[in-house]
NUSE-902362 format. One record per residue (C-alpha): residue number from 1; x, y, z. Coordinates in Angstrom, 1 decimal. Each point is the difference from the previous one (the first is absolute). Layout:
<rs>
<r i="NUM" c1="X" c2="Y" c3="Z"/>
...
</rs>
This chain:
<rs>
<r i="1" c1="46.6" c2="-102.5" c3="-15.9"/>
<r i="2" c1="1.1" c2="3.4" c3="-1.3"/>
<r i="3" c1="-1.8" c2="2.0" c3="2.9"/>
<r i="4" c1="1.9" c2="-2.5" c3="2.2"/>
<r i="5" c1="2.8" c2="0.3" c3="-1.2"/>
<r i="6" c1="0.2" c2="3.9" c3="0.1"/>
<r i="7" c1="-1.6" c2="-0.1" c3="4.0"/>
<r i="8" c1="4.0" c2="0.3" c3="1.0"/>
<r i="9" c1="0.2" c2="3.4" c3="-1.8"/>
<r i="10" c1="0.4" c2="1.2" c3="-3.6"/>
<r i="11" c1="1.8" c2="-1.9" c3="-2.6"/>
<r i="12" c1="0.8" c2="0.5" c3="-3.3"/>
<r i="13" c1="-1.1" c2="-2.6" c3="-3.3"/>
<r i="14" c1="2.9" c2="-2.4" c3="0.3"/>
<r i="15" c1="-0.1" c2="-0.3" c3="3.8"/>
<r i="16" c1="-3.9" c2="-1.1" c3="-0.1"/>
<r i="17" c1="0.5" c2="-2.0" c3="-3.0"/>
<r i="18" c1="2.9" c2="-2.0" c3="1.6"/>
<r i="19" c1="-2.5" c2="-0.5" c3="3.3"/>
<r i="20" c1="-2.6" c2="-1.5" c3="-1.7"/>
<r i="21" c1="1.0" c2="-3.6" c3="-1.5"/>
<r i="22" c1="-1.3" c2="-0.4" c3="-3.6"/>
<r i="23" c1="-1.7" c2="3.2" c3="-1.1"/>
<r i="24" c1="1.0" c2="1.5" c3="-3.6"/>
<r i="25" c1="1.0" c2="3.5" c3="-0.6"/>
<r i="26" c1="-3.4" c2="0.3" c3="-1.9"/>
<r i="27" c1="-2.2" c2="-0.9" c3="2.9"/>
<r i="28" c1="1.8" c2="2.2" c3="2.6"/>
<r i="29" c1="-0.3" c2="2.9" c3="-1.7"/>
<r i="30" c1="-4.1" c2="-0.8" c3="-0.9"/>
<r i="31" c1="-0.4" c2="-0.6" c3="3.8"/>
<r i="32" c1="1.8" c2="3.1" c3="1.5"/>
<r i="33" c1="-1.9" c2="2.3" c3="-2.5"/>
<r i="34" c1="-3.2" c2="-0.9" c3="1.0"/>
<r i="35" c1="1.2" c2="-0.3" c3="3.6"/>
<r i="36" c1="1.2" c2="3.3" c3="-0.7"/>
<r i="37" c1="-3.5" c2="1.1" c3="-1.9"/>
<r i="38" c1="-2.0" c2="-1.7" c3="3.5"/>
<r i="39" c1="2.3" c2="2.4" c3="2.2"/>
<r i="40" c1="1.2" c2="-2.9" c3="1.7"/>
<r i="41" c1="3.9" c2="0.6" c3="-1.5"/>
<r i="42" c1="1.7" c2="3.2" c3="-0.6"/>
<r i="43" c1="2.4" c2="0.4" c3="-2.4"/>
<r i="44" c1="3.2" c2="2.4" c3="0.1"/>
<r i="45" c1="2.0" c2="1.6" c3="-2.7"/>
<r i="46" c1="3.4" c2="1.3" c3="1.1"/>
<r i="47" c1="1.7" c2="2.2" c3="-1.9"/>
<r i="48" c1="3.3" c2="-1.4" c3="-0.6"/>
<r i="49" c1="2.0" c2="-1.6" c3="-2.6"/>
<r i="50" c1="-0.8" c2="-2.8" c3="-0.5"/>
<r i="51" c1="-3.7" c2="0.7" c3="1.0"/>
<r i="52" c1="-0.8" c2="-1.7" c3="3.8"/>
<r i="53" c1="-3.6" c2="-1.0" c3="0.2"/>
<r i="54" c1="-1.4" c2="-1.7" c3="3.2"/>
<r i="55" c1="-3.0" c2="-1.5" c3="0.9"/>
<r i="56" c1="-1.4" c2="0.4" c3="4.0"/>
<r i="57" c1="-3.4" c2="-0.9" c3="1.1"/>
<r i="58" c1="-2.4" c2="2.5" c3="1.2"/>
<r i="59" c1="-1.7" c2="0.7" c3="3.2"/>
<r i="60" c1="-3.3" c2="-1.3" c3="-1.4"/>
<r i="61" c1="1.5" c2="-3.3" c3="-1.4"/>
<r i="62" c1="1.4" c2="-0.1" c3="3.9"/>
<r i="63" c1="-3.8" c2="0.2" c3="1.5"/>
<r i="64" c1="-0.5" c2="-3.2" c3="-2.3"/>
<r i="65" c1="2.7" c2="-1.6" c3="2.5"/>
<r i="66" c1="-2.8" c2="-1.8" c3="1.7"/>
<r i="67" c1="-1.5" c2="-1.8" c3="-2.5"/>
<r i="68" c1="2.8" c2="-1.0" c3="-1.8"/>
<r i="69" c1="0.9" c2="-1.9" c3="3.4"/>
<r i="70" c1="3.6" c2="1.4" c3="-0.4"/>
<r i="71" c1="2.0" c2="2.1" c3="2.9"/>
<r i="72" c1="1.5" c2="3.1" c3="-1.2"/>
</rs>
C-alpha cells in the first residue's frame, strides 16, 4: 500500500500515513526503511527548518509495476 500510495509522486510521512487507513506510526516507519534498504523507496532530507523529508519510489520499484498488477 505504501509503494501505491507514493506511484503519484513523492510524499512526505504524514501524507502516506493519512493514505493508508489504519497503519501506526511504528509500522510506517519499519516498512519504508526496509523499502528504503530493498532500493525500492528513496528517502530525501531537505535542508530546511523544520527538516522536509520525502519519500518517492524508484525506477527499480517502477519495473515491479507488472507484477504488482497496478498502473503507474
Amino acid at each position: 500500500m505504501i509503494i501505491v500510495s507514493l506511484s503519484s509522486g513523492h510524499k512526505r510521512y504524514r501524507e502516506i500515513a493519512k493514505s493508508i487507513p489504519n497503519i501506526t506510526f511504528r509500522m510506517l516507519s519499519k516498512e519504508l526503511k526496509e523499502l528504503e534498504m530493498n532500493k525500492l523507496v528513496t528517502r530525501t532530507a531537505h535542508d530546511e527548518t523544520p527538516v522536509l523529508i520525502e519519500y518517492e519510489i524508484t525506477d527499480y520499484c517502477k519495473t515491479l509495476w507488472p507484477m504488482l498488477g497496478e498502473a503507474p
